[in-house]
VOGU-3710 file (C-alpha; in Angstrom, 3 decimals, decimal comma):
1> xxxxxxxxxx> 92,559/137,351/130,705  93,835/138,648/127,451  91,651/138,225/123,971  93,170/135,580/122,592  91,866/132,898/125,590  88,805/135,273/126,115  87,960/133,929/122,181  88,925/130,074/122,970  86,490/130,277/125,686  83,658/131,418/124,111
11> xxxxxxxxxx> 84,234/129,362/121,051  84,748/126,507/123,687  81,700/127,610/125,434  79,207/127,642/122,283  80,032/124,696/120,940  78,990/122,945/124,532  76,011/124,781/124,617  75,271/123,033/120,935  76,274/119,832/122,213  74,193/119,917/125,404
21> xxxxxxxxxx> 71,018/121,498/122,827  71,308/118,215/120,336  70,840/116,461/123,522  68,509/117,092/124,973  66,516/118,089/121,972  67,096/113,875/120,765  65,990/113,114/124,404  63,068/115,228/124,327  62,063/113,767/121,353  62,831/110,108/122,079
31> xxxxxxxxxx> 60,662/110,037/125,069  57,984/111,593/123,196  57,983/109,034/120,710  58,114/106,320/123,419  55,356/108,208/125,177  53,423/107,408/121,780  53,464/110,782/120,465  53,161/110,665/116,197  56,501/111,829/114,453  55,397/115,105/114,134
41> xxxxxxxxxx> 54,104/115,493/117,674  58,144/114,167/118,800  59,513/116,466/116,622  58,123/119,598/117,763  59,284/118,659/121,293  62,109/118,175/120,044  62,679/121,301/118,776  61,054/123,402/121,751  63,392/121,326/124,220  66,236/122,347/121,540
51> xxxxxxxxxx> 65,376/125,995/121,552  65,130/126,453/125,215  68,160/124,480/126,500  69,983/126,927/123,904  68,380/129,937/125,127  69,503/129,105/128,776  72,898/127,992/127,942  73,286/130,822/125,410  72,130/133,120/128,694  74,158/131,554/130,974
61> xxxxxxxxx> 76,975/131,674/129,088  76,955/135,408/128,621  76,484/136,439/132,182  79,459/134,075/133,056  81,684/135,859/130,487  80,346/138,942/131,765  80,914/138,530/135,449  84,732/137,091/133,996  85,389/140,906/132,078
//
């Protein structure tokens, strides 16, 4: 695999991982709010859900491209 398709696929692969964050970070914080949560309680769920579906993608991600080299 040369550099330049090496760079399209972790471009490719980081803007997913964003993609799949927003996600499930506006999930997280839509059931919150239907679970009655207050805005700020939703929020913060939000953001936790956020942060960890972007540490495991991020993770994921990197071993993949590492296992690829």
């Amino acid at each position: 695999m040369n550099t330049s398709t090496k760079v399209a696929v972790t471009l490719l692969a980081a803007a997913n991982v964003v993609v799949i964050a927003l996600i499930v970070g506006w999930a997280a914080g839509h059931l919150a709010h239907l679970d009655g949560a207050r805005h700020s309680q939703a929020i913060g769920r939000a953001v936790i859900a956020f942060g960890g579906t972007l540490t495991l993608a991020a993770t994921l991600t990197l071993t993949i491209l590492q296992v690829l080299q």
